[in-house]
C-alpha positions as CSV (number, residue, x, y, z in Angstrom):
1,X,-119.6,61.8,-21.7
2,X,-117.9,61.6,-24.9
3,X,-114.8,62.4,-24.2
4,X,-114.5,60.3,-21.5
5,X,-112.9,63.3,-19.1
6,X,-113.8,63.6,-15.5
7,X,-114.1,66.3,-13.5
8,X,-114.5,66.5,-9.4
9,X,-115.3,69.7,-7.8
10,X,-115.4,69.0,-4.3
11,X,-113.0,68.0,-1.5
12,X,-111.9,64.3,-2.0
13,X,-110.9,63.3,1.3
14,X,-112.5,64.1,5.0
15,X,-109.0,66.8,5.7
16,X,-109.9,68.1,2.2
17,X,-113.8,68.8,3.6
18,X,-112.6,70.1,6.6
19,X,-110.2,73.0,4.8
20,X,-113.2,73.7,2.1
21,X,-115.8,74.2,4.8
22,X,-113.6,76.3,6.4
23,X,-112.6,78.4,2.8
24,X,-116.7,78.6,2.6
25,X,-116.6,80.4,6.1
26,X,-114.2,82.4,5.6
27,X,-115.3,83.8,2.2
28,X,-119.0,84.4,4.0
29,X,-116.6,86.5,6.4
30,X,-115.0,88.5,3.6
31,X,-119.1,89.1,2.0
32,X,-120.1,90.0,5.3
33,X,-117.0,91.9,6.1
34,X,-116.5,94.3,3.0
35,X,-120.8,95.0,3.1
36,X,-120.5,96.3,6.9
37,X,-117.2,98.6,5.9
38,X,-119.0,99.9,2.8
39,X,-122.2,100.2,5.0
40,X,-119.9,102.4,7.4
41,X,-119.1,104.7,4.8
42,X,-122.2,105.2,3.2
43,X,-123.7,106.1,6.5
44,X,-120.3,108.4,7.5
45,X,-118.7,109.8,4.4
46,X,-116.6,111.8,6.2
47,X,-115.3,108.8,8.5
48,X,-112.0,109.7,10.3
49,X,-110.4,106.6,9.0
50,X,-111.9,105.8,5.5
51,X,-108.5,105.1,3.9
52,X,-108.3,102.1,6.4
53,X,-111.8,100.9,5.7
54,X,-110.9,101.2,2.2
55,X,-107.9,99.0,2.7
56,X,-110.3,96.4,4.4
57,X,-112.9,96.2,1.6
58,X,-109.6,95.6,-0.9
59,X,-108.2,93.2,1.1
60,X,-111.3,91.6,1.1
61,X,-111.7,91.4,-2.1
62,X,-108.5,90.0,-2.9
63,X,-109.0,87.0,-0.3
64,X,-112.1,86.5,-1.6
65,X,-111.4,85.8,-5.2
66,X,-108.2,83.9,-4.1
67,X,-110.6,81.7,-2.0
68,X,-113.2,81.4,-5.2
69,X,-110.2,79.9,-7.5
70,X,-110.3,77.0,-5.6
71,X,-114.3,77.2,-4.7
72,X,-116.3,79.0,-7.3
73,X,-118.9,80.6,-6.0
């Protein structure tokens, strides 16, 4: 109050709503996403194709806290 500074956090226009819904989505996706493929690894250990599940629960990662720059969690 002091300073006088303002800060928004939030979309300012209906477009801006529209893409930050759908950032919110799509980072639930990511949460949902990388706990089913480390789920599926847990339960198989020995899955054929860990290296790719792997490469899924990076990748998710690495949307995620891309998506989380713009809306902190």
């Amino acid at each position: 109050m002091n300073t006088g500074q303002v800060h928004l956090k939030g979309p300012m226009t209906k477009e801006e709503k529209i893409a930050w819904d759908n950032l919110r989505a799509r980072k639930a996706e990511c949460d949902r996403s990388i706990l089913e493929d480390a789920q599926l690894l847990r339960d198989h250990p020995d899955y054929e194709h860990k290296d790719i599940v792997l490469e899924n629960i990076e990748f998710g990662h690495k949307i995620r806290k891309m998506i989380s720059q713009v809306i902190p969690d």
